[in-house]
N, C-alpha and C positions, 0 to 999 in steps of 0.2 A: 381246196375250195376256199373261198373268201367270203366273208360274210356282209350282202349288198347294204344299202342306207334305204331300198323299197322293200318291204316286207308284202306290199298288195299292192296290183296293177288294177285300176280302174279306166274302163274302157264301153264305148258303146259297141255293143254284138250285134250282130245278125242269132237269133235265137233257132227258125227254121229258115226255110229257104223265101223271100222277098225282100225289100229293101228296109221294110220296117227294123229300126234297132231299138235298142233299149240300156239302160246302163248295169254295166256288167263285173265283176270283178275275181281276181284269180290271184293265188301264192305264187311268184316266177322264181324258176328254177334256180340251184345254186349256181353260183359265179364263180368256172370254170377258170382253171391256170392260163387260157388263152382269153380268155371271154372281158369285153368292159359293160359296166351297168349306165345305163345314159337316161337320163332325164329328161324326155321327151317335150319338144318346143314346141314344134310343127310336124304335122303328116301328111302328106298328098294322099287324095281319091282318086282312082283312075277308072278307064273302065273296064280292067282286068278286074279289080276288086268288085266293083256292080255285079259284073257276069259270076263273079263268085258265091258271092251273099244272097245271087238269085238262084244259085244250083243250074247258070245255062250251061255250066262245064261239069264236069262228073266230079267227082270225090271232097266235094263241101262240109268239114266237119264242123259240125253244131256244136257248140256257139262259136261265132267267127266275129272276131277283131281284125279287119282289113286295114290294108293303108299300108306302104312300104316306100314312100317316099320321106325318109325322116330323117329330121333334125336336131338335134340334142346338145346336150355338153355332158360327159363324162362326171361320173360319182365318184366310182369304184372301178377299178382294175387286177388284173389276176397277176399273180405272180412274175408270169412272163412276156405280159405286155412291155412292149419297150417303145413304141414308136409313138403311144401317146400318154398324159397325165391329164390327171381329175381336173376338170375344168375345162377341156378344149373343149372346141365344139367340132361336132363329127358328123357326117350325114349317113345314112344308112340304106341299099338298096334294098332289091328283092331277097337278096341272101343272108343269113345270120351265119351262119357258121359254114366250113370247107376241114376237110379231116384232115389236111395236111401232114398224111402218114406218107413215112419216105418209099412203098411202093404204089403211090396213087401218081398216076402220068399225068393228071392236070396238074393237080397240087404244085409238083414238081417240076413243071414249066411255068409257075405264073399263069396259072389259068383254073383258079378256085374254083371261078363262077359255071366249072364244067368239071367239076366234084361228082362223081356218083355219089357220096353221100352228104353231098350239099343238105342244108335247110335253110327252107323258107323264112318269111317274117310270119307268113302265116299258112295256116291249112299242109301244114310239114310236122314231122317228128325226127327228135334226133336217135342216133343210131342205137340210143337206148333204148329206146319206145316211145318216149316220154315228151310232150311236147313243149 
C-alpha cells in the first residue's frame, strides 16, 4: 500500500433516494499496488447517475456520490503502475478497478470492463467488502 496526498474525499451525496444532495465527506481507501489516486477536475452527470440517486433502479446505497465521467491528473501511484506518472491527466469511466487474476477470461483477453469482479465508480464494492 502507498500512502495517498487525499486523506478526505468531499463530495455532494444523494443522502436517500431523490435528487436533493448535500455536502458529504468520506476517508478513501488505501492506495493499492495497482491503483492511482487522481485529483478530480471534472465529472460528468448522466442520466444513469439521476435514475440512481432516485432509487428508479434497485440497489442504491445511501449516501451516493454519482458522476463517472471524470477527469483528473494523477497524485499518487502504486508500486506497479507503469503506464502512467503523477501529474498526467487521466479520464476515468464507469469502472475503477478489474481483478486481473490470471484465471479471469476477461481480464486475460483485454476485456476488464467484463470483469466479474469489476467495480463501479459508484454504488460497487470491492471484493473485500469495502467500498
Amino acid at each position: 500500500m502507498v500512502e495517498g496526498k487525499i486523506n478526505k474525499i468531499h463530495g455532494w451525496a444523494a443522502m436517500k433516494p431523490g435528487i436533493k444532495v448535500e455536502p458529504w465527506s468520506y476517508t478513501p481507501r488505501p492506495i493499492g499496488e495497482n491503483d492511482v489516486e487522481i485529483k478530480i477536475e471534472y465529472s460528468g452527470i448522466c442520466g444513469s447517475d439521476l435514475h440512481t440517486i432516485k432509487q428508479e433502479w434497485s440497489g442504491t446505497t445511501y449516501p451516493a456520490i454519482v458522476g463517472h465521467e471524470i477527469i483528473g491528473k494523477i497524485l499518487t501511484k502504486g508500486a506497479k503502475v507503469t503506464e502512467f506518472n503523477e501529474g498526467d491527466l487521466v479520464g476515468v469511466g464507469a469502472q475503477v478497478f478489474a481483478c486481473h487474476r490470471s484465471d479471469c477470461k476477461p481480464c486475460n483477453n483485454n476485456l476488464d470492463p467484463h470483469c466479474p469482479r469489476g467495480v463501479f465508480t459508484y454504488n460497487s464494492k470491492y471484493p473485500d467488502g469495502e467500498q
